[in-house]
Each structure stands twice: as C-alpha cells, then as structure tokens.
C-alpha positions as CSV (number, residue, x, y, z in Angstrom):
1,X,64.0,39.6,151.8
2,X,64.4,42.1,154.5
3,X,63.0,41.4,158.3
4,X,62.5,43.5,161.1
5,X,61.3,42.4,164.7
6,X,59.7,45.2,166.7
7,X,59.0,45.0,170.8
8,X,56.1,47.3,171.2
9,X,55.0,46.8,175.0
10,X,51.0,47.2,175.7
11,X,50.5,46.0,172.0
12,X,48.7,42.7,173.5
13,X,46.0,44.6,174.4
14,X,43.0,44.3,172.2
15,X,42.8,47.7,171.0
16,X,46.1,48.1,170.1
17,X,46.0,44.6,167.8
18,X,42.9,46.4,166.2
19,X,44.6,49.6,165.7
20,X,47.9,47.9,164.2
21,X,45.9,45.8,161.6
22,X,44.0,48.7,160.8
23,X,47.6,50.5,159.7
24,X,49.1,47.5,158.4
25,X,46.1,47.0,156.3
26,X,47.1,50.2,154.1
27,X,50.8,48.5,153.5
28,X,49.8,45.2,151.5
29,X,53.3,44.8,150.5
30,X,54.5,44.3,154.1
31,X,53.9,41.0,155.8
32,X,53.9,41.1,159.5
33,X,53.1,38.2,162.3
34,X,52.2,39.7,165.6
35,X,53.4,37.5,168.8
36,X,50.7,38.6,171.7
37,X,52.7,36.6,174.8
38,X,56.0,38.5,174.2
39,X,54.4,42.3,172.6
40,X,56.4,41.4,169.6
41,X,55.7,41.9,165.2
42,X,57.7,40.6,162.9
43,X,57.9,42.3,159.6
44,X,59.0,40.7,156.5
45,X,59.2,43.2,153.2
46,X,60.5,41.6,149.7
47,X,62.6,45.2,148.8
48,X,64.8,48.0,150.9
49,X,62.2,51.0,149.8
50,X,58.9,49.6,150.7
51,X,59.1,51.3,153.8
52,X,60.9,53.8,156.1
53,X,62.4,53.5,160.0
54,X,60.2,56.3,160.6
55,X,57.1,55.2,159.3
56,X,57.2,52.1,160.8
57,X,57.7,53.7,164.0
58,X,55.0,56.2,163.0
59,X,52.9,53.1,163.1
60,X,53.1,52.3,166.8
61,X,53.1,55.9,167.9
62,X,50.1,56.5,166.3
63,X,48.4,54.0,168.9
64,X,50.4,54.8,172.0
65,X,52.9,52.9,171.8
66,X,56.6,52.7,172.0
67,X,58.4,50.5,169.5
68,X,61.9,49.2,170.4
69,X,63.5,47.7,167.1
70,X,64.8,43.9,168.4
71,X,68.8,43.3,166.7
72,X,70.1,44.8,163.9
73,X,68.4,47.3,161.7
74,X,69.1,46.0,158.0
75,X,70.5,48.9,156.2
76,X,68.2,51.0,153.9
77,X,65.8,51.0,156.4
C-alpha cells in the first residue's frame, strides 16, 4: 500500500472540499481522507502506477490551490 499526505492551505474552505471530491470522484481506485482543522488529505493507493506526482498535484491546482507533499515521496510516484 502506498500513502501520501498532502498540505493544501485554503482547502478547508467549502468550495475547495467540493471541488476536490468532485476530482477524486473520477479516481475510484485512490482512497483519500481529508483533515479540515489542519488543510491536510491523506491518500492511500493499493499499487505504484495508479497515479502520478503530477496529477495529483494537477488536482489541487485545478482549484487554486498549492499542494505541499508532507514527508517522504514513496518512490514511483
């Protein structure tokens, strides 16, 4: 299993949350738990593959935002 915390600041705001379960919505195979008090999501994918650095990242720029990856990258990504 590969996990991946993201810092995305601004994401507590109610139009952001929309806007990120409306992307996340088209990747089934990636779970994700969003923390509104800190700005943070936690991804959890079952396979290296399932997704890219860069399209996660095309994620939160899509809705203004600015993701800092939290910790160590696991390789593949």
């Amino acid at each position: 299993m590969i996990e991946l915390e993201v810092y995305a600041p601004g994401l507590r705001a109610e139009s952001n949350l929309l806007e990120l379960r409306g992307q996340m919505d088209l990747l089934p195979q990636i779970r994700y738990k969003v923390d509104t008090h800190h700005d943070l999501v936690y991804f959890e994918m079952d396979e290296v593959g399932t997704i890219t650095l860069a399209q996660l990242n095309e994620i939160f720029t899509n809705i203004g935002l600015e993701p800092r990856f939290v910790g160590q990258v696991p390789e593949g990504l």
